[in-house]
TORPA-4810 file (N, C-alpha, C, O; in nm, 3 decimals):
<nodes>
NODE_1_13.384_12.696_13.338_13.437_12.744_13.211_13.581_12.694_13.197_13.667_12.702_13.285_X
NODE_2_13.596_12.640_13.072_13.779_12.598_13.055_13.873_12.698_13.001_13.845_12.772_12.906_X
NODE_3_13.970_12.697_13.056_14.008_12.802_12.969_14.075_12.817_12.873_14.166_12.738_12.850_X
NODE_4_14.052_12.909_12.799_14.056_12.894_12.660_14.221_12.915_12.637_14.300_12.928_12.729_X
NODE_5_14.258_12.915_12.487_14.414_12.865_12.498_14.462_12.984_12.510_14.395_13.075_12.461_X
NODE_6_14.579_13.015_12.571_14.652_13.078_12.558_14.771_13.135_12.456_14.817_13.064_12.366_X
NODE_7_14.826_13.303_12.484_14.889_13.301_12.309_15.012_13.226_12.325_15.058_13.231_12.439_X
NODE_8_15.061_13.174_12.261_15.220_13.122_12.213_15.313_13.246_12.252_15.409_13.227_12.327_X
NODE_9_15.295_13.335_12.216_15.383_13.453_12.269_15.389_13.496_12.460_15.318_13.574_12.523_X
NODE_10_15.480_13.428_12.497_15.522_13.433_12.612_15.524_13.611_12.673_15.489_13.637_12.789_X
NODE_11_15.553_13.680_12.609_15.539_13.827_12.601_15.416_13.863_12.575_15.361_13.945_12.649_X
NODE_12_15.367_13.821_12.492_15.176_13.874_12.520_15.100_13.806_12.637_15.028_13.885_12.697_X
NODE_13_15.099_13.684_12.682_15.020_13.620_12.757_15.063_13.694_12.909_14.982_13.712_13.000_X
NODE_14_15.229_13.739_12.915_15.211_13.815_13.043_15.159_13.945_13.076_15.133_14.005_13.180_X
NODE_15_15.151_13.980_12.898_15.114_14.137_12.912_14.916_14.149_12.968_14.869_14.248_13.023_X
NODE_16_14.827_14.006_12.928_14.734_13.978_12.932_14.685_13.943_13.055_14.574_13.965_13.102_X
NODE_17_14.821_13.863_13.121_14.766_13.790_13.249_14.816_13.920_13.369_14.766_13.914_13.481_X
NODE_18_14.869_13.981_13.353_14.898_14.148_13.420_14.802_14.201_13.432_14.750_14.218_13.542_X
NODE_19_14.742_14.252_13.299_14.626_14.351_13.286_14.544_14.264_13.358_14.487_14.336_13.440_X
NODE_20_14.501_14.132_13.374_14.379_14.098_13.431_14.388_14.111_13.559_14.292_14.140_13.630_X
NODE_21_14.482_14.096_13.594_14.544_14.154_13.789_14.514_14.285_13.776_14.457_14.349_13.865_X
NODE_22_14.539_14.318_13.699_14.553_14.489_13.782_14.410_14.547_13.733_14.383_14.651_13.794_X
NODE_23_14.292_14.501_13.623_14.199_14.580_13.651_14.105_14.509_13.767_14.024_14.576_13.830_X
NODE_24_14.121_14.370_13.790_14.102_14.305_13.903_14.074_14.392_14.039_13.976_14.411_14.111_X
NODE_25_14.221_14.436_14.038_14.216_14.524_14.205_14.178_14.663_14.164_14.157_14.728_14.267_X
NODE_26_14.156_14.752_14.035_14.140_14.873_14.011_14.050_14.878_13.945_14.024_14.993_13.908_X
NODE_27_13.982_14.800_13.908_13.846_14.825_13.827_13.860_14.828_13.689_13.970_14.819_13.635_X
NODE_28_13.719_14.843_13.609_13.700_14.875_13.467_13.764_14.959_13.411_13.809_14.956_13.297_X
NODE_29_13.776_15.077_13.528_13.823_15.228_13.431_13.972_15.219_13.398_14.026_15.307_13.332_X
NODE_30_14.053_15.092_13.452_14.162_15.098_13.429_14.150_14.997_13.302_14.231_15.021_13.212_X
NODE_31_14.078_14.908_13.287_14.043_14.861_13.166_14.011_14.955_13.052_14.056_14.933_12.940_X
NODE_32_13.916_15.082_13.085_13.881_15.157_12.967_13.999_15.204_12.929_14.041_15.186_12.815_X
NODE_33_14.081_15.288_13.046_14.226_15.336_13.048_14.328_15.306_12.931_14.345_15.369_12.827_X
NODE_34_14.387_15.202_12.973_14.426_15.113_12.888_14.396_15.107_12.747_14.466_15.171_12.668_X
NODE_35_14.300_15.036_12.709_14.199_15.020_12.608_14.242_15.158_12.511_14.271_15.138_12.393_X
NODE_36_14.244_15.288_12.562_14.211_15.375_12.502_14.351_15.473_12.467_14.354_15.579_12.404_X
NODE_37_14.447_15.411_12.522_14.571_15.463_12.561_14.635_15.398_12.427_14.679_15.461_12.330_X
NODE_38_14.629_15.268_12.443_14.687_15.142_12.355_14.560_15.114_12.218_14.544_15.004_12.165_X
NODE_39_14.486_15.230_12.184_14.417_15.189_12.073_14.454_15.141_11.974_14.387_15.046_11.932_X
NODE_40_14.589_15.190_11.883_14.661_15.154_11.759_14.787_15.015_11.812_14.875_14.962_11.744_X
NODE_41_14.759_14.998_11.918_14.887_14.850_11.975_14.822_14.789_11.931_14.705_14.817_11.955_X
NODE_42_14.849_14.647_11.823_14.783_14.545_11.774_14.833_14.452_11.930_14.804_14.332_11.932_X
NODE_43_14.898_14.505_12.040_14.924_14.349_12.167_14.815_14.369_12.224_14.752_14.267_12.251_X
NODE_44_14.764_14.479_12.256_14.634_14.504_12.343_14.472_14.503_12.247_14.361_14.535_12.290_X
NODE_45_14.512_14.451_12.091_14.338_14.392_12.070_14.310_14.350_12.128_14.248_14.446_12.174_X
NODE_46_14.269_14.213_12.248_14.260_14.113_12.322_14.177_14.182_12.374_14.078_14.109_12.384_X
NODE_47_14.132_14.368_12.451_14.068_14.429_12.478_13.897_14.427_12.394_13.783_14.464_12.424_X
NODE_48_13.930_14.394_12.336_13.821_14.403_12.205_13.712_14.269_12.185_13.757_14.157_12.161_X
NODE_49_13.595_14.291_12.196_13.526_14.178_12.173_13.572_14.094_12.025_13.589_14.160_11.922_X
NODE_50_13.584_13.987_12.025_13.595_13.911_11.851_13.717_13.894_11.815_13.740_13.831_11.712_X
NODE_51_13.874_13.972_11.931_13.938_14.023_11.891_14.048_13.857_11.925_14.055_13.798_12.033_X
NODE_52_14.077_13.841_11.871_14.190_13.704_11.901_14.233_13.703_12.038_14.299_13.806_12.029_X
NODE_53_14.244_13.675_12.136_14.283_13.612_12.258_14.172_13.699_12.340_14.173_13.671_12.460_X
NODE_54_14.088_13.787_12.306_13.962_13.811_12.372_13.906_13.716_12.528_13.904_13.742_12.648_X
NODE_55_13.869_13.603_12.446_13.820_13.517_12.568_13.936_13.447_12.656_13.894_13.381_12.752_X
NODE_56_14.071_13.452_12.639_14.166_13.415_12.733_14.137_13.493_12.847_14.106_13.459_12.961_X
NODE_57_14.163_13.673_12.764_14.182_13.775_12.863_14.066_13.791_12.971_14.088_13.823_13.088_X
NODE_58_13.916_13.760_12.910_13.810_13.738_12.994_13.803_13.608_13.128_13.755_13.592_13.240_X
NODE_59_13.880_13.541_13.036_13.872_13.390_13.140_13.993_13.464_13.246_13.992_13.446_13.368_X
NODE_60_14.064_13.523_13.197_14.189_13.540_13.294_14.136_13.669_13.464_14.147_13.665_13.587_X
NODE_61_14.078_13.766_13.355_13.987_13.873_13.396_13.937_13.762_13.525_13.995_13.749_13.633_X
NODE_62_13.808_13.684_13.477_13.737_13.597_13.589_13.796_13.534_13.657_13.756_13.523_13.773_X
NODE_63_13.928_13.461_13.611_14.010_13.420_13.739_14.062_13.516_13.843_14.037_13.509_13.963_X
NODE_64_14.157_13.629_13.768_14.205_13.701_13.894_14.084_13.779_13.987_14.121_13.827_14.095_X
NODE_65_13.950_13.792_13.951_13.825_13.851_14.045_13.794_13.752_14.157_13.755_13.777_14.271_X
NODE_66_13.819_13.639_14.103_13.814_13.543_14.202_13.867_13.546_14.294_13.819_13.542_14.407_X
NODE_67_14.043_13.560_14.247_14.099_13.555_14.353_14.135_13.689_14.446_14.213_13.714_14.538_X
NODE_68_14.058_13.743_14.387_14.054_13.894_14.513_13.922_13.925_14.560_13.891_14.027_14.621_X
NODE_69_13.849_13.835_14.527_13.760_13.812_14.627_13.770_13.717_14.746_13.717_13.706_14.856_X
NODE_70_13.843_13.666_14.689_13.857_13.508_14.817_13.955_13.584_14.886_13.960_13.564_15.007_X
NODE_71_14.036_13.669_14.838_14.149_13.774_14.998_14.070_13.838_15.012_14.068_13.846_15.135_X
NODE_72_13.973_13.912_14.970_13.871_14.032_15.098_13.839_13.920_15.130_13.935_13.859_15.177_X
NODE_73_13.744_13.861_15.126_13.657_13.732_15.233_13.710_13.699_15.333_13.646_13.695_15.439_X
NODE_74_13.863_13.662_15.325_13.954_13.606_15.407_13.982_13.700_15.492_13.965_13.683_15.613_X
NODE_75_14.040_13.838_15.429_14.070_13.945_15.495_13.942_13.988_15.645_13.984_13.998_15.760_X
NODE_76_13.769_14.009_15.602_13.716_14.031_15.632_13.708_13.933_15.729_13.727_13.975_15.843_X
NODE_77_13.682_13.790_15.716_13.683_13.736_15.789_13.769_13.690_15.952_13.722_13.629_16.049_X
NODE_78_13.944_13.761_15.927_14.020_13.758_16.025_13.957_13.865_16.104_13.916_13.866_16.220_X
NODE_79_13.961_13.961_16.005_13.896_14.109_16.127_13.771_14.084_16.212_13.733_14.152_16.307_X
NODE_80_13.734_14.013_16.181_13.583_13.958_16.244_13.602_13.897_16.362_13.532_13.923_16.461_X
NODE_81_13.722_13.788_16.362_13.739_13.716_16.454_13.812_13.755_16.579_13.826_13.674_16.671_X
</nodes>
């Protein structure tokens, strides 16, 4: 998957590439969290299917899962050895 563009607003794209770290290591419910906290914030539509930078935040979402999977793996794997 490529990823899709990012916003021009240097202040939204970190607020986007944050949230995807942190529900990364904390899960969905900190996604619903969020989501539901920040309903009337037009920075946090991106939460929203259809919603303008939507598929960044997903591509971003899938990157940072990645990369906390590849540290448990790693993690798991030292303890092993």
């Amino acid at each position: 998957m490529s990823a899709p563009a990012p916003p021009q607003d240097i202040h939204l794209m970190n607020i986007i590439d944050k949230l995807a770290q942190f529900v990364s290591r904390n899960g969905k419910e900190f996604e619903q969290m969020t989501n539901m906290r920040q309903i009337n914030n037009e920075k946090f539509s991106f939460l929203r299917p259809g919603q303008e930078f939507y598929d960044y935040y997903q591509y971003k979402l899938m990157e940072s899962r990645k990369s906390v999977m590849r540290k448990l793996v790693s993690l798991n794997h030292c303890q092993l050895a």
